[in-house]
C-alpha positions in Angstrom: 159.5 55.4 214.7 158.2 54.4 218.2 160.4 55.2 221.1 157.9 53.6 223.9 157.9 49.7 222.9 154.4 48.9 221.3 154.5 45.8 222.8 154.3 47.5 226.1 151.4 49.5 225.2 149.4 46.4 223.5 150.3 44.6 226.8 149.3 47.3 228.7 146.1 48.5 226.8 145.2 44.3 226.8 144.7 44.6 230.1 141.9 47.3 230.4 140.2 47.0 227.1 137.2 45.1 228.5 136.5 47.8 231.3 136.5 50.2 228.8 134.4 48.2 226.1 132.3 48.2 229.3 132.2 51.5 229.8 132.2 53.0 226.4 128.8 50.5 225.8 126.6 52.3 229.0 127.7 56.0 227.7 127.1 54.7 224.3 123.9 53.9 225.9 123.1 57.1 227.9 123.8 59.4 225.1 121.2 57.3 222.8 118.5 58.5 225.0 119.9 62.1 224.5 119.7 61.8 220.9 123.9 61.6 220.3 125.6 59.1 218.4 128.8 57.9 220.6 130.5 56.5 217.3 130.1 60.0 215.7 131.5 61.5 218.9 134.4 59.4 219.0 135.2 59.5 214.9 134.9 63.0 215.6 137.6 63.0 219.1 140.0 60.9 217.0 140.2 63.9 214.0 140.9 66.4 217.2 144.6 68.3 217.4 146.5 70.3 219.8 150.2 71.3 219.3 152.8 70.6 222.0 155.0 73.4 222.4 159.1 71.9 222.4 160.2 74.2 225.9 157.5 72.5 227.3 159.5 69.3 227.3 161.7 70.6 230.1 161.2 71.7 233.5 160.2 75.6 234.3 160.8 78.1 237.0 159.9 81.4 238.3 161.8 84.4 239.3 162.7 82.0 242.6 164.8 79.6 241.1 164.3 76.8 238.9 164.4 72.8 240.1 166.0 70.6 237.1 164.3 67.0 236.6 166.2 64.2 235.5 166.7 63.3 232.0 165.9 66.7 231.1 165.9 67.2 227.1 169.6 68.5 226.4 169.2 69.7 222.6 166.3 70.1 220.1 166.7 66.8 218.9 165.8 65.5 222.4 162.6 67.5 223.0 161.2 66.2 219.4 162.2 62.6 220.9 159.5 63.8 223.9 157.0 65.3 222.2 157.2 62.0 220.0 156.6 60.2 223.7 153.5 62.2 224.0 152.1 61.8 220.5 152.8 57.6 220.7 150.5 57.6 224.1 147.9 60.4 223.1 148.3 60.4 219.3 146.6 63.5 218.9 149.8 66.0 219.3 151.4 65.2 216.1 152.1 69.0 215.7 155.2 71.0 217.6 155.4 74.6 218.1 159.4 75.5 218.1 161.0 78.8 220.0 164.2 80.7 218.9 166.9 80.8 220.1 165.6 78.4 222.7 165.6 75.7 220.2 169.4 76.1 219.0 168.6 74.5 215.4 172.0 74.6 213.7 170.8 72.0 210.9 167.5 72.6 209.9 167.4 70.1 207.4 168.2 67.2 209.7 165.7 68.3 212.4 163.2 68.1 209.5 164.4 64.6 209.1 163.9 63.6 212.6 160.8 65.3 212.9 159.4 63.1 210.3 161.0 60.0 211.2 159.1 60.4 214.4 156.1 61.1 212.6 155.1 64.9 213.8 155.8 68.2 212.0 156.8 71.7 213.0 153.9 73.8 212.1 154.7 77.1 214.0 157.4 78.9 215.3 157.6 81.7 217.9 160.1 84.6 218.3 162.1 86.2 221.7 162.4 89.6 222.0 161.4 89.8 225.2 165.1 88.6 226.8 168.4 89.6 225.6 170.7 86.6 224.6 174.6 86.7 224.5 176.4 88.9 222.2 173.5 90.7 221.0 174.3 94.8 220.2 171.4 96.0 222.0 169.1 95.3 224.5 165.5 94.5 225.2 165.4 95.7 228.5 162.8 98.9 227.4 161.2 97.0 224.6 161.6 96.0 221.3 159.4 95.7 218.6 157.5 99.1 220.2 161.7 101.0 221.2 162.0 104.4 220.8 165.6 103.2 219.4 165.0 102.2 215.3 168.2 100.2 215.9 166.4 98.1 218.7 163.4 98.1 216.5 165.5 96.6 213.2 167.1 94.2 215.3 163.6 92.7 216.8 162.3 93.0 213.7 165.3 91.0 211.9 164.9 87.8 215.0 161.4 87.3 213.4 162.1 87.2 210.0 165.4 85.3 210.8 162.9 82.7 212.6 160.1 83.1 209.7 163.3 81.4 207.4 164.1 79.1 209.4 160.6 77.4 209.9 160.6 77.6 205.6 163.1 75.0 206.1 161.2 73.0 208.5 157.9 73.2 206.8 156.2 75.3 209.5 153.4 77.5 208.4 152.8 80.3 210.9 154.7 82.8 213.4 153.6 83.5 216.4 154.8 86.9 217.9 154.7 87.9 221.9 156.6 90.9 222.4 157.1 92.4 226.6 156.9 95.7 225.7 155.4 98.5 228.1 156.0 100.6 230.9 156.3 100.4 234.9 155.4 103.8 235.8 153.4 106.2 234.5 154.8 108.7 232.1 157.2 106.4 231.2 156.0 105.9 227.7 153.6 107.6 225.0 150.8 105.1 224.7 149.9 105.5 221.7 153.5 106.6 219.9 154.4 103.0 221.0 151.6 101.0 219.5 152.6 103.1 216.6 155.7 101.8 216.7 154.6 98.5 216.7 152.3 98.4 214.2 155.3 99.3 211.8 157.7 96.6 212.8 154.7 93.8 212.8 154.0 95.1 209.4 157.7 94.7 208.4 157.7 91.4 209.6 154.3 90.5 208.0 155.6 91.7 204.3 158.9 89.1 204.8 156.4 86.0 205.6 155.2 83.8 202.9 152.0 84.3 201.1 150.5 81.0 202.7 151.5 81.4 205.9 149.3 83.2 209.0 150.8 85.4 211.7 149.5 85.6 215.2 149.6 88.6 217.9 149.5 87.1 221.5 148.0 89.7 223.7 149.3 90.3 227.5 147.3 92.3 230.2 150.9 92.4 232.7 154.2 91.1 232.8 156.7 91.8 232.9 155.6 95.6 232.1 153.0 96.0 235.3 152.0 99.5 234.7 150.8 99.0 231.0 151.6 97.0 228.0 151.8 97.7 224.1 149.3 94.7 223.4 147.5 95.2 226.4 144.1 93.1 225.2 142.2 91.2 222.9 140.6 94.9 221.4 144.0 96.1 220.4 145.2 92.7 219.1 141.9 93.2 217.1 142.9 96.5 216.0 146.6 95.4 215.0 145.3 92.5 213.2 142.6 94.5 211.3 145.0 97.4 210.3 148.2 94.7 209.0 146.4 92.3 207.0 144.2 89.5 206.3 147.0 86.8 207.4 147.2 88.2 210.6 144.9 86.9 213.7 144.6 87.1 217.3 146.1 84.9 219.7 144.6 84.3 223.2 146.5 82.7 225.8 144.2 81.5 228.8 146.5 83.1 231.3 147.2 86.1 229.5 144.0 87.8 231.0 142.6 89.8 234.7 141.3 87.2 237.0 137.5 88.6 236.2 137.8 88.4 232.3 135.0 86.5 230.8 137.6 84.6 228.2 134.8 82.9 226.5 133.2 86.2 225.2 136.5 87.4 224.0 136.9 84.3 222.1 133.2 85.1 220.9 134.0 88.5 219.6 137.4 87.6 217.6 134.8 84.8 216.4 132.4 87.4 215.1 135.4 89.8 213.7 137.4 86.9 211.7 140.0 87.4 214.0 140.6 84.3 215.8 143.3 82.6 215.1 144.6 80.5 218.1 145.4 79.4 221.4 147.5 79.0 224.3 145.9 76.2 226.5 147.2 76.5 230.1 145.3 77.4 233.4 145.4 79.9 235.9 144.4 80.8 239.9 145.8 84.2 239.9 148.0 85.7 237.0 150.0 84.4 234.2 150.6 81.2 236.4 151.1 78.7 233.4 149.3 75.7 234.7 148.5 72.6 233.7 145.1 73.1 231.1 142.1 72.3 233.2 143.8 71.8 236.3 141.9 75.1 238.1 138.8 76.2 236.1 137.4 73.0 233.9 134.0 74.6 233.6 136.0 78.1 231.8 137.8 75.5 229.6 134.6 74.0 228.9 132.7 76.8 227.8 135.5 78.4 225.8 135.0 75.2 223.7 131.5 75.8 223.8 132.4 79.2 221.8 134.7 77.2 219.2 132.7 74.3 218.8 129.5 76.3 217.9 131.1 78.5 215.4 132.4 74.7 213.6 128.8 74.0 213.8 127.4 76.8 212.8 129.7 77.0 209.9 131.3 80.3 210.2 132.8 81.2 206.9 136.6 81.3 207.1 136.7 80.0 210.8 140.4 77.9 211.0 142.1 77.5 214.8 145.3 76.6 215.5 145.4 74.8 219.3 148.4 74.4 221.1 149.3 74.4 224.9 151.5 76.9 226.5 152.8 76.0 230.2 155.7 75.8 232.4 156.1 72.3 234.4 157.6 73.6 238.0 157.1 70.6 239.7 155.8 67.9 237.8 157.4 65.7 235.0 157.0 67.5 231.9 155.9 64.6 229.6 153.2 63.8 232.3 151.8 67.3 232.5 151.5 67.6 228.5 150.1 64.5 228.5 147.6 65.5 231.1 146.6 68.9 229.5 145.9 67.2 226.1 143.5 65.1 227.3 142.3 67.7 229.8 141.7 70.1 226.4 140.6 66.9 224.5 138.0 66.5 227.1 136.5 69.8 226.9 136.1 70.0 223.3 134.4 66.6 223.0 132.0 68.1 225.9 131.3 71.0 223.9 130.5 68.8 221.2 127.8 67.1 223.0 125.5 70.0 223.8 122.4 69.8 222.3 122.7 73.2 219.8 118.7 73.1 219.7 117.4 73.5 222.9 120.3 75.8 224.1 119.2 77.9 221.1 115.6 77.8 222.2 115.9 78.2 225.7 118.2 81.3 224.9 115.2 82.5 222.5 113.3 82.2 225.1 114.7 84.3 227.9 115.4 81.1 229.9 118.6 81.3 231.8 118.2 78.3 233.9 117.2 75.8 231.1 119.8 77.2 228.9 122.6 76.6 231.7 121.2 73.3 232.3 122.0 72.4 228.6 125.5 73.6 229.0 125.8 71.7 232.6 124.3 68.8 231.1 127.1 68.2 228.7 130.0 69.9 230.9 129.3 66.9 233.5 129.2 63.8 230.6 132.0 61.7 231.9 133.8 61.7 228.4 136.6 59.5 229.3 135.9 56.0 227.4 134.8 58.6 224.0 138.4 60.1 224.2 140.1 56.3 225.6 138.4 54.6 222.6 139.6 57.5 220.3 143.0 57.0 221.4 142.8 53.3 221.2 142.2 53.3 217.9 144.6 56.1 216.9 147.4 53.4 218.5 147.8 55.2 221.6 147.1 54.5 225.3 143.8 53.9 226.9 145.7 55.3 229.7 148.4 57.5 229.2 149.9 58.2 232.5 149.4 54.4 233.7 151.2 53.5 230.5 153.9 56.1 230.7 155.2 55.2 234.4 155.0 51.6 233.8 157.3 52.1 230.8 160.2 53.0 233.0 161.3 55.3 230.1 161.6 58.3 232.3 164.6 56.4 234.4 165.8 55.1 230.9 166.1 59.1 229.9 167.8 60.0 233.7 170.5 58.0 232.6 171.1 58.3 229.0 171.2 62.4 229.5 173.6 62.4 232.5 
């Protein structure tokens, strides 16, 4: 079910399809001479998927205050009808990533309905104890899955599997757990009592999911705990996963990390342990910022992909990702910055894909640092666009997105039907 006239985006695609034919023929072209097969490349961009997270529909804030944006989603049912928006122009988000309670979902069975009649599914759903919500016995404020109270403990404990049965009757297949916990001043908690504690309530919560499904431990160096955090980084997410079970992996947000981490060799060691599991795409200058993928370090996006394309390559036994983008739209229309992000992250992997495996592997043999970055330059600056505008062109969406979504007017349309 199409919620952005087709007729509008066969008008408007109409119009540019000979500049890209144009343009798609000279990279075709160019990547010849390199040995790469553009039609391979693009088969390959059109089988490419990142999930859309559903609070990423509406407009975000900081501790500062929060700036609303007209025709705001008001319900769950509304941010489906968005993320269906950004599948019909990109048509490679046909997966949604819900959050409890911020998705109220009193009638599961009729937002699996209108998930499917707008042709996505819910494949993962994510847990919040890391805020109290009205009428709830106890609080959150010194942790939760990690308290020193059982009581507080039971109670996190019972919001995840209450949100693990819930995504059974949406047809979701994982659970993604980030949990606050930690301390602002020193003394303030036992380090390793409260990974301890942890460790017990993700295992409870791990014995109530289903025997198909995968859980995944999101990692945190600050925030809101600045002094230290429970699930600090990627070696202790390791060592949680490791000690629960086989169905448990690691998570790595992008933003979740120091300004100095070298995020690509993380994703290289959970790699190498079987412990990768998947993603938060987003971008970052100094913290947690929650940007827009690719908007501030393209080259780290890049060769992060690099990392994940190789091991597909390379064939790394039991290697399965799950992608999906993680930020908060402060001052930019949320539709337009997921749809910007996918492609951003579509982008990159379709780079990654074009480095020549050979002779970055020989060069790296060799002892040859500036051959071997010249490989990994030489595909990083590959103007990708007409692969991933032919991809979508083909899939039904827009050769270009944004252009497509303003001229659609839907965004006024939405300002007025959600008064």
């Amino acid at each position: 079910m199409d919620i952005i006239s087709p007729a509008h985006l066969a008008e408007h695609n109409q119009s540019r399809i000979s500049a890209l034919e144009d343009d798609y023929d000279h990279l075709g072209r160019q990547l010849a001479r390199r040995g790469i097969d553009i039609a391979a490349a693009t088969t390959r961009a059109t089988r490419f998927r990142v999930a859309l997270p559903s609070w990423g529909t509406s407009t975000g804030g900081t501790r500062f205050g929060r700036f609303p944006g007209p025709g705001e989603p008001r319900t769950i049912f509304d941010k489906i009808d968005d993320c269906a928006v950004v599948q019909q122009l990109v048509r490679v988000t046909p997966d949604i990533s819900l959050h409890i309670p911020w998705d109220r979902i009193d009638r599961p069975a009729d937002l699996r309905a209108c998930v499917a009649a707008r042709g996505l599914q819910v494949t993962t759903m994510n847990s919040n104890t890391f805020e109290d919500q009205p009428g709830q016995p106890h609080s959150y404020k010194f942790g939760s899955l990690s308290h020193t109270d059982p009581a507080v403990r039971q109670q996190a404990v019972a919001h995840n599997i209450e949100c693990i049965g819930i995504g059974r009757e949406l047809g979701a297949r994982a659970h993604s757990v980030w949990i606050a916990d930690g301390g602002n001043f020193p003394g303030q908690q036992h380090f390793r009592r409260a990974l301890d504690r942890y460790l017990d309530s993700l295992r409870a919560i791990y014995a109530a999911a289903p025997a198909d499904w995968r859980l995944y431990i999101e990692h945190k160096l600050f925030e809101p705990a600045f002094y230290s955090t429970v699930l600090n980084d990627w070696g202790t997410s390791y060592y949680c996963a490791r000690e629960v079970g086989e169905r448990v992996f690691s998570l790595v947000d992008l933003g979740h990390h120091a300004p100095t981490t070298n995020i690509e060799m993380v994703v290289a060691r959970l790699i190498q342990l079987g412990k990768l599991g998947g993603f938060h795409f987003n971008d970052s200058k100094y913290g947690d910022d929650d940007l827009d993928a690719g908007s501030i370090a393209p080259f780290q996006l890049f060769l992060v992909f690099n990392e994940l394309v190789a091991a597909e390559v390379e064939g790394v036994a039991g290697f399965e990702l799950d992608c999906m983008l993680d930020q908060s739209h402060n001052v930019t229309d949320p539709i337009e910055s997921l749809v910007s992000s996918t492609i951003e992250v579509h982008r990159a992997d379709t780079q990654a894909f074009l480095v020549d495996r050979a002779a970055l592997a020989g060069y790296q043999d060799r002892n040859d640092p500036m051959m071997a970055l010249g490989v990994l330059k030489q595909a990083f600056t590959t103007d990708v666009a007409p692969i991933l505008a032919m991809a979508r062109h083909r899939l039904g969406g827009a050769i270009d997105p944004l252009g497509a979504w303003r001229a659609s007017g839907h965004r006024q349309h939405l300002s007025e039907e959600r008064r």
